[in-house]
PDB file of N, CA, C and O in Angstrom:
ATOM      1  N   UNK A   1     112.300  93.368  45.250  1.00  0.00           N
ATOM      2  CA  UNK A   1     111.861  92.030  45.573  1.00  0.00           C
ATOM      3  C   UNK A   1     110.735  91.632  44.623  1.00  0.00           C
ATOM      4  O   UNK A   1     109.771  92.372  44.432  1.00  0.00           O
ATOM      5  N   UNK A   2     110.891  90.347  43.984  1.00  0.00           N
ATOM      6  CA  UNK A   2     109.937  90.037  43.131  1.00  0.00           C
ATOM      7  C   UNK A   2     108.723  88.697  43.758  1.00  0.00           C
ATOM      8  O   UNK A   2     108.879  87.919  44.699  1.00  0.00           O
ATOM      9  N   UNK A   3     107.913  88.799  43.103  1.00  0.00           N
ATOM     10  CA  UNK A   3     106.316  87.888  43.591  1.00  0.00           C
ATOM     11  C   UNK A   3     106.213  88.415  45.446  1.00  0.00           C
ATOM     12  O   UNK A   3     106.009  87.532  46.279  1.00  0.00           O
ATOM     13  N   UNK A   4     106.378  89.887  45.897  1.00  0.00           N
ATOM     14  CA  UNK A   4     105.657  90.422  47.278  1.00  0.00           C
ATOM     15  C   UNK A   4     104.984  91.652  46.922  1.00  0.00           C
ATOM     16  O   UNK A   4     105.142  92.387  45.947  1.00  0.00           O
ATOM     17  N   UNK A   5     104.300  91.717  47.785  1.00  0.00           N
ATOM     18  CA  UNK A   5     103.513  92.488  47.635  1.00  0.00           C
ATOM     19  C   UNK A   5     104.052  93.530  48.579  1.00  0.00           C
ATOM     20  O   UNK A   5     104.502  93.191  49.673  1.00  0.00           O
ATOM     21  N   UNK A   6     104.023  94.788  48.191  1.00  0.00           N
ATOM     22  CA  UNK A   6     104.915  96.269  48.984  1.00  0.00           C
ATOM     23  C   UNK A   6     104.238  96.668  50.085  1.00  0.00           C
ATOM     24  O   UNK A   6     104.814  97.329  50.950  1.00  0.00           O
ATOM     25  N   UNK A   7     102.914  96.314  50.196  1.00  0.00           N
ATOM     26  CA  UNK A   7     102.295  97.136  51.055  1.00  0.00           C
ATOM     27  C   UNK A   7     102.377  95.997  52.151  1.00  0.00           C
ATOM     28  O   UNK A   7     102.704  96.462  53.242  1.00  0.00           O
ATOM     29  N   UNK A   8     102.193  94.800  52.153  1.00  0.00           N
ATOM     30  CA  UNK A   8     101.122  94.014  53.262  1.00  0.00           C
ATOM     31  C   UNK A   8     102.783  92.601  53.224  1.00  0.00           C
ATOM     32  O   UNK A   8     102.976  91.695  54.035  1.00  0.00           O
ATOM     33  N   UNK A   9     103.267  92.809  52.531  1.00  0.00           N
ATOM     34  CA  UNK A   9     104.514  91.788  52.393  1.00  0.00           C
ATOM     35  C   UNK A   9     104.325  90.296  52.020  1.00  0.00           C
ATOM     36  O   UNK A   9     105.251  89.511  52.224  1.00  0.00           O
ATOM     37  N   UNK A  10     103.057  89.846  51.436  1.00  0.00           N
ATOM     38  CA  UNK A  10     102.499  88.730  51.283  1.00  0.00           C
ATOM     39  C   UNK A  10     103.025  88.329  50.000  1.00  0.00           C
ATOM     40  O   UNK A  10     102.970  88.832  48.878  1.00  0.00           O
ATOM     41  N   UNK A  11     103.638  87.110  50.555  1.00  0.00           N
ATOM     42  CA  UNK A  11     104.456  86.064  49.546  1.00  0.00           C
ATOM     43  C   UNK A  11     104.046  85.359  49.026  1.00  0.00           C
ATOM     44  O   UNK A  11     102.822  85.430  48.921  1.00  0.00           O
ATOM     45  N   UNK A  12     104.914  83.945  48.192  1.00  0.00           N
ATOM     46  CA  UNK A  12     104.285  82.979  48.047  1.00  0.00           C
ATOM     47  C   UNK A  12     103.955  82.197  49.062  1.00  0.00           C
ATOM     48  O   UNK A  12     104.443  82.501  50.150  1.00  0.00           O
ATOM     49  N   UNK A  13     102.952  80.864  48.980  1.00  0.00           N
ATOM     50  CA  UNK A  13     102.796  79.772  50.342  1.00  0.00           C
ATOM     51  C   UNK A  13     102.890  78.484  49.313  1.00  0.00           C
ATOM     52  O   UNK A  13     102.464  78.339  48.167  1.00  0.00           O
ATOM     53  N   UNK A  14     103.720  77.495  50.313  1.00  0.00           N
ATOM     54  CA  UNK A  14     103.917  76.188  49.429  1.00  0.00           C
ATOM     55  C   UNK A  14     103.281  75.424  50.456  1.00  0.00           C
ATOM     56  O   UNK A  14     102.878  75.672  51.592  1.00  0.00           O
ATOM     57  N   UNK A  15     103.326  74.000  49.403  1.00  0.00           N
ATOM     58  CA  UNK A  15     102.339  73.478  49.951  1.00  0.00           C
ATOM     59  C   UNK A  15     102.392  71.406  49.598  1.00  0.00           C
ATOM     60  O   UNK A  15     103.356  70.701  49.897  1.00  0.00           O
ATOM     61  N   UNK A  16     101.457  71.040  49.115  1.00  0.00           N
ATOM     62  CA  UNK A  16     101.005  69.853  48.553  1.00  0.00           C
ATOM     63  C   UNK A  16     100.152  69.564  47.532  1.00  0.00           C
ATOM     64  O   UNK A  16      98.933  69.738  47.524  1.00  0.00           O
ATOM     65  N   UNK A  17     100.914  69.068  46.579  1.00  0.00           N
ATOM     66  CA  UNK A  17      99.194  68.659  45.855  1.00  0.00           C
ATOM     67  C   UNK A  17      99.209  66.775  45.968  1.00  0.00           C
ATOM     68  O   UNK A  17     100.094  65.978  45.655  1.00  0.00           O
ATOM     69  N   UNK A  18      97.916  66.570  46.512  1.00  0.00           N
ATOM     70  CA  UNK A  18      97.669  65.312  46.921  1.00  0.00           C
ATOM     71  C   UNK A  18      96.813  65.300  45.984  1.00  0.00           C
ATOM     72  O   UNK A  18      95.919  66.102  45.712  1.00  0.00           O
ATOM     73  N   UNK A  19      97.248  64.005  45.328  1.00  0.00           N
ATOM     74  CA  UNK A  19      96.167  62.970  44.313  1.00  0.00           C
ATOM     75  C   UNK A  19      95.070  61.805  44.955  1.00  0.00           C
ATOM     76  O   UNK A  19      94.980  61.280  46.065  1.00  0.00           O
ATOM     77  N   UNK A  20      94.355  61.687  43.794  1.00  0.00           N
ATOM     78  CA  UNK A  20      93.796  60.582  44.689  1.00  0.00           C
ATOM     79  C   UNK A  20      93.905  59.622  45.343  1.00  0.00           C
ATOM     80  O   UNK A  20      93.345  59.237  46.369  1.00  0.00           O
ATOM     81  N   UNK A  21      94.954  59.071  44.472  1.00  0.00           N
ATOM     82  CA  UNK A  21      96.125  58.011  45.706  1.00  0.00           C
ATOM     83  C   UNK A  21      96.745  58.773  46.956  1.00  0.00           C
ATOM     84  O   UNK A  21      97.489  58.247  47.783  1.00  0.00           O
ATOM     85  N   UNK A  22      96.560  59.351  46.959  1.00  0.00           N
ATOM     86  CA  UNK A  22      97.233  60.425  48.260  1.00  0.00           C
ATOM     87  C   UNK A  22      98.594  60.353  47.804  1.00  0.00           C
ATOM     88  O   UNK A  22      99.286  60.139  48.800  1.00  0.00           O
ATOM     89  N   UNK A  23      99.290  60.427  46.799  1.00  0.00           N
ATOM     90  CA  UNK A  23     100.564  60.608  46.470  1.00  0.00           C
ATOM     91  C   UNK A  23     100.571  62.523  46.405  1.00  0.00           C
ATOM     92  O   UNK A  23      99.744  63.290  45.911  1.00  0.00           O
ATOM     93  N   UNK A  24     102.196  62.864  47.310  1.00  0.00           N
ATOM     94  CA  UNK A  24     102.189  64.021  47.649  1.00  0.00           C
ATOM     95  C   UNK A  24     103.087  64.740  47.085  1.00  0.00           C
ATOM     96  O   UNK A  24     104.170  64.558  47.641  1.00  0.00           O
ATOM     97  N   UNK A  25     103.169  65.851  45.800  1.00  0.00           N
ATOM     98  CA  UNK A  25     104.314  66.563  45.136  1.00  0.00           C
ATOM     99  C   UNK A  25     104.036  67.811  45.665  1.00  0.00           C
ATOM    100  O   UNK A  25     102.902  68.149  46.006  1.00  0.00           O
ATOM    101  N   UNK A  26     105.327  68.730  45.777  1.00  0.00           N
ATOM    102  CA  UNK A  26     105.506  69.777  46.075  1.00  0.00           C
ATOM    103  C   UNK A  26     105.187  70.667  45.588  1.00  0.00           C
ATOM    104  O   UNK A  26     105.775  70.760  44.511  1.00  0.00           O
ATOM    105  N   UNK A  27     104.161  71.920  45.856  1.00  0.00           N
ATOM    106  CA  UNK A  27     103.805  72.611  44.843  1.00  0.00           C
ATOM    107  C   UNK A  27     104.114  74.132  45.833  1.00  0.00           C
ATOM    108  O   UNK A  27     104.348  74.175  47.041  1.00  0.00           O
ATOM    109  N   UNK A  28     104.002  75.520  44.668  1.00  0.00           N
ATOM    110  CA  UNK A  28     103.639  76.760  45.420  1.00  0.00           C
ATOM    111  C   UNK A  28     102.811  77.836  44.459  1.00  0.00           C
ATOM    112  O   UNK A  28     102.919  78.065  43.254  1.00  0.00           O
ATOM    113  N   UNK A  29     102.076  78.314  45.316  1.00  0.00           N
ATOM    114  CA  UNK A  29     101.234  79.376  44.922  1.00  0.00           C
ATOM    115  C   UNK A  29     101.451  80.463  45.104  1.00  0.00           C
ATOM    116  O   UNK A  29     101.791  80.826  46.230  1.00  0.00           O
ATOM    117  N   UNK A  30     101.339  81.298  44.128  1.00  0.00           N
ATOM    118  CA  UNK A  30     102.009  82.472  44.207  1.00  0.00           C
ATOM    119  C   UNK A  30     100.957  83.425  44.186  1.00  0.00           C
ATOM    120  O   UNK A  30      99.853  83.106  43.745  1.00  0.00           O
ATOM    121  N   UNK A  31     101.303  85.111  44.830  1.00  0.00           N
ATOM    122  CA  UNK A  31     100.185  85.843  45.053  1.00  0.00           C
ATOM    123  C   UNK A  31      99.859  86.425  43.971  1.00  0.00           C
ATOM    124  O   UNK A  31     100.659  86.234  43.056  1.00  0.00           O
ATOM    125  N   UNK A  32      98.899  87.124  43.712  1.00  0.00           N
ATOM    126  CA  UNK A  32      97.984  87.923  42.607  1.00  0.00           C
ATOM    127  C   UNK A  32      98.175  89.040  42.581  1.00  0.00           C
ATOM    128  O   UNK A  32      97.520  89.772  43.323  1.00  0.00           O
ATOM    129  N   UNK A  33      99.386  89.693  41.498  1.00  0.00           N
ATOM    130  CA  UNK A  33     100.062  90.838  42.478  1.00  0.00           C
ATOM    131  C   UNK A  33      99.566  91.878  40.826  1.00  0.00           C
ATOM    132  O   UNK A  33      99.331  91.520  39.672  1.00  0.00           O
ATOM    133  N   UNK A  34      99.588  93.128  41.462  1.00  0.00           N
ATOM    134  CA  UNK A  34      99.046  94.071  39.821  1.00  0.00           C
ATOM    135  C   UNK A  34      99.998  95.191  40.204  1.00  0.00           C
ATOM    136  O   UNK A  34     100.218  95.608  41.342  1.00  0.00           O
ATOM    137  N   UNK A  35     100.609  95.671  38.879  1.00  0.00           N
ATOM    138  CA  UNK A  35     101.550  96.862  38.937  1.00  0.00           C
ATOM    139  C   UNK A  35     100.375  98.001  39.113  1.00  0.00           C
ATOM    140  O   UNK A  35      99.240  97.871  38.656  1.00  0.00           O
ATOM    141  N   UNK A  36     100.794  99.017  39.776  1.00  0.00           N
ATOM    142  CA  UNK A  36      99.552  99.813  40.227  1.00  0.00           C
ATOM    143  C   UNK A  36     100.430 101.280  40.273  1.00  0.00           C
ATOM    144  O   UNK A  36     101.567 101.290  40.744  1.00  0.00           O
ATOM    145  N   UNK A  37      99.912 102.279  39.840  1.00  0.00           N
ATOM    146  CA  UNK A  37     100.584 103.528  39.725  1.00  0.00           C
ATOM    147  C   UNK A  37      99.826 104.266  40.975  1.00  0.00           C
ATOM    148  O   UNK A  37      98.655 104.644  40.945  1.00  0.00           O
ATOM    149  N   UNK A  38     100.841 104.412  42.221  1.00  0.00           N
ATOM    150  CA  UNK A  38      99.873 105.100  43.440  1.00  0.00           C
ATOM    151  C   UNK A  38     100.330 105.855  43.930  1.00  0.00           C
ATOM    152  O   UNK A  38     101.468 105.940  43.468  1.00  0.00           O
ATOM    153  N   UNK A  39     100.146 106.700  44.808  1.00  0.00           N
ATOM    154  CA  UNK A  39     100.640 108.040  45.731  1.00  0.00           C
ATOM    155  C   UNK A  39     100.959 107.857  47.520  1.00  0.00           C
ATOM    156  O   UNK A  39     100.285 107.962  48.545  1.00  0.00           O
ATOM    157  N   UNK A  40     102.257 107.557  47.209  1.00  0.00           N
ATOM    158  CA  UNK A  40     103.334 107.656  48.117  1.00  0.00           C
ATOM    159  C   UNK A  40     103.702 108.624  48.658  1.00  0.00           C
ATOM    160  O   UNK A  40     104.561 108.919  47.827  1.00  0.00           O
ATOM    161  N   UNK A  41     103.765 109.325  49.322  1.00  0.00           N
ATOM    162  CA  UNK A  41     104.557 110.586  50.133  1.00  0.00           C
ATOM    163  C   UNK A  41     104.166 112.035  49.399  1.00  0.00           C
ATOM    164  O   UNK A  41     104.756 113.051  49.765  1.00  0.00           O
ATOM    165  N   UNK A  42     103.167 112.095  48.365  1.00  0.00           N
ATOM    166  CA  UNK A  42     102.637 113.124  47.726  1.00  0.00           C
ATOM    167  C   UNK A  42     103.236 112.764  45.933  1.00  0.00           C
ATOM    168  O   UNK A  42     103.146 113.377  44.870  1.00  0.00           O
ATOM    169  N   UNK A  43     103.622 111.934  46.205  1.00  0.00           N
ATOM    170  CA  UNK A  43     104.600 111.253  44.517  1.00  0.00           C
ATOM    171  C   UNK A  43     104.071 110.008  44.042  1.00  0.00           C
ATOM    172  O   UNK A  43     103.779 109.039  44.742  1.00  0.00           O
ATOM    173  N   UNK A  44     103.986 110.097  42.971  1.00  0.00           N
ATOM    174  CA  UNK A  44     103.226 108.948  41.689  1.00  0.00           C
ATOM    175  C   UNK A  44     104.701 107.807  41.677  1.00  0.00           C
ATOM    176  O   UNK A  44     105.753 108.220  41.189  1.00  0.00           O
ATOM    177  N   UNK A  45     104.625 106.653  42.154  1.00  0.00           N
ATOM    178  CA  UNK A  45     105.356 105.656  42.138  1.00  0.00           C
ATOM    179  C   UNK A  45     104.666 104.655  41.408  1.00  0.00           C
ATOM    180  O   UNK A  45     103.441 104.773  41.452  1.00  0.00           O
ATOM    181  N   UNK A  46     105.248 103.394  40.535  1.00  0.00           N
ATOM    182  CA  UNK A  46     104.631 102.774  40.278  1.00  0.00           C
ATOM    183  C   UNK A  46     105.250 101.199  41.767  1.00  0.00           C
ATOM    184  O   UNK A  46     106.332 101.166  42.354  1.00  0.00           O
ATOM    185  N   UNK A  47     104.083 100.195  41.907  1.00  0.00           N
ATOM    186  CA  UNK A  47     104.678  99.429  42.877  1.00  0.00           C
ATOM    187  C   UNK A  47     103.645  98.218  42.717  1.00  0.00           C
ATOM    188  O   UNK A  47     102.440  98.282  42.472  1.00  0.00           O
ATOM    189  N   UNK A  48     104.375  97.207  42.902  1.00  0.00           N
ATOM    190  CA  UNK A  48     103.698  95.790  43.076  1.00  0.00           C
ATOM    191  C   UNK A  48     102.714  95.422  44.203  1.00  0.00           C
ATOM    192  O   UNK A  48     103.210  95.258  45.317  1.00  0.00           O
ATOM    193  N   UNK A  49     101.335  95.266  44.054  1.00  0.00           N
ATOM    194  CA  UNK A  49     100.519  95.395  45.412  1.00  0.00           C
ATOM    195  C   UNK A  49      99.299  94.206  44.864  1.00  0.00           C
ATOM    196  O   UNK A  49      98.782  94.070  43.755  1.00  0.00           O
ATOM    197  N   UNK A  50      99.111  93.462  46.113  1.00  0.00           N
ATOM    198  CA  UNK A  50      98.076  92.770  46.041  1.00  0.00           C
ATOM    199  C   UNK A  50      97.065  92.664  45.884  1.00  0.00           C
ATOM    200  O   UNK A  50      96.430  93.272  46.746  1.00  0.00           O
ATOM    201  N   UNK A  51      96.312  92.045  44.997  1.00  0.00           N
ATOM    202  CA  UNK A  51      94.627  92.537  45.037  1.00  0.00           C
ATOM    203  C   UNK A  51      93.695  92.845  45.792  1.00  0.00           C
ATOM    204  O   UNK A  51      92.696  93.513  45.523  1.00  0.00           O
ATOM    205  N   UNK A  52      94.155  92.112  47.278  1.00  0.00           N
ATOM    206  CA  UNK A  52      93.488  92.003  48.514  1.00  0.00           C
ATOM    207  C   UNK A  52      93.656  93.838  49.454  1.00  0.00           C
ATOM    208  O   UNK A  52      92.783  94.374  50.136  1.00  0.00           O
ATOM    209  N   UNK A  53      94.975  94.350  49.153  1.00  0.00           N
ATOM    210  CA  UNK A  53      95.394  95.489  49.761  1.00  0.00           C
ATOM    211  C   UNK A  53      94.901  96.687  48.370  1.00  0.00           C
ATOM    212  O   UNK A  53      94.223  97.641  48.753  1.00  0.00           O
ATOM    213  N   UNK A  54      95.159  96.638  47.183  1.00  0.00           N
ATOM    214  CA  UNK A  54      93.660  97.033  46.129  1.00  0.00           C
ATOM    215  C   UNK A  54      92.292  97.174  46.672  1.00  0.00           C
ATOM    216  O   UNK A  54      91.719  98.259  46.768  1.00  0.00           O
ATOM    217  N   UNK A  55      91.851  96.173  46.982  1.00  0.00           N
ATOM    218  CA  UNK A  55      90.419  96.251  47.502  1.00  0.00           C
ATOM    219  C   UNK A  55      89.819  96.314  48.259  1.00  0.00           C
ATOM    220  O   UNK A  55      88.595  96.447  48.252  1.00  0.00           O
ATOM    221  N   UNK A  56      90.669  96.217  49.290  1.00  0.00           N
ATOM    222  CA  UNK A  56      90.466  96.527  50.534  1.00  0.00           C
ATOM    223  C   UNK A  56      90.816  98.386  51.189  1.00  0.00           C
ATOM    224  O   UNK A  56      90.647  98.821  52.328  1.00  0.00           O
ATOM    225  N   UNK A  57      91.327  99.101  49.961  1.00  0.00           N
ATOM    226  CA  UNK A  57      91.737 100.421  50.187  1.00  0.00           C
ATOM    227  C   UNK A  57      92.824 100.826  50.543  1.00  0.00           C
ATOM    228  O   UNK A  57      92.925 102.048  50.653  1.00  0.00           O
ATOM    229  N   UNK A  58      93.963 100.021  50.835  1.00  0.00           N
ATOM    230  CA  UNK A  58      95.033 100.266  51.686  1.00  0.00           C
ATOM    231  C   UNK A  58      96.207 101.247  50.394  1.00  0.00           C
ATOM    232  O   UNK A  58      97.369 101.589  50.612  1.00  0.00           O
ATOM    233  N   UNK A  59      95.317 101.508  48.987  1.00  0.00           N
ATOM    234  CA  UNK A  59      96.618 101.749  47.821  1.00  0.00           C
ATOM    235  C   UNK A  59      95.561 103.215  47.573  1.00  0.00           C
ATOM    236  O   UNK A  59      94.348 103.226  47.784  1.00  0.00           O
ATOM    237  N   UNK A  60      96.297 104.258  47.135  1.00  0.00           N
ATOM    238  CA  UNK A  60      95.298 104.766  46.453  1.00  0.00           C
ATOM    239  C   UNK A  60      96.119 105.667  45.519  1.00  0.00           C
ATOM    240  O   UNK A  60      97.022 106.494  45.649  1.00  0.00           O
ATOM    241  N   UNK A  61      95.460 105.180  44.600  1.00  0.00           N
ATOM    242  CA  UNK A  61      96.042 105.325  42.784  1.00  0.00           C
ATOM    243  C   UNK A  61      96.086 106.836  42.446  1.00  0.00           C
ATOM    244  O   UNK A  61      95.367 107.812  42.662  1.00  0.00           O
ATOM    245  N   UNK A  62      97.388 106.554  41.747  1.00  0.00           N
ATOM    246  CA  UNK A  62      97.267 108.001  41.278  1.00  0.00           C
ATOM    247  C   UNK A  62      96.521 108.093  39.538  1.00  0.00           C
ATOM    248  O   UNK A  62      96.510 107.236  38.654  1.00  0.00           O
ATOM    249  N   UNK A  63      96.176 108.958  39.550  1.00  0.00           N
ATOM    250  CA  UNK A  63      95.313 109.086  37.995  1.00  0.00           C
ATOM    251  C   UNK A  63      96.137 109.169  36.706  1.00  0.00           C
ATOM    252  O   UNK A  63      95.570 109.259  35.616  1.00  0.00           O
TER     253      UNK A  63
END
């Protein structure tokens, strides 16, 4: 699966972008995702993970 994040499953979110006229186009933001080489089940995987689950500790890298 591409633009989620493996650990926490966090996608994109769409949305609006409103101008100053309040005219409303469709927009989406996508998450901040970093290939990260980490330790899975005692094994070096590489996997797509969010910065938020990065920094918050939930990944922990293999060397």
């Amino acid at each position: 699966m591409a633009k989620v994040c493996e650990i926490c499953s966090k996608g994109r979110m769409a949305g609006n972008n409103v101008s100053h006229a309040h005219n409303k186009t469709k927009t989406t933001w996508q998450v901040n995702l970093q290939s990260v080489k980490a330790l899975i089940g005692g094994r070096v995987k590489r996997i797509k993970v969010c910065t938020r689950c990065i920094r918050s500790g939930l990944v922990t890298k293999a060397a």
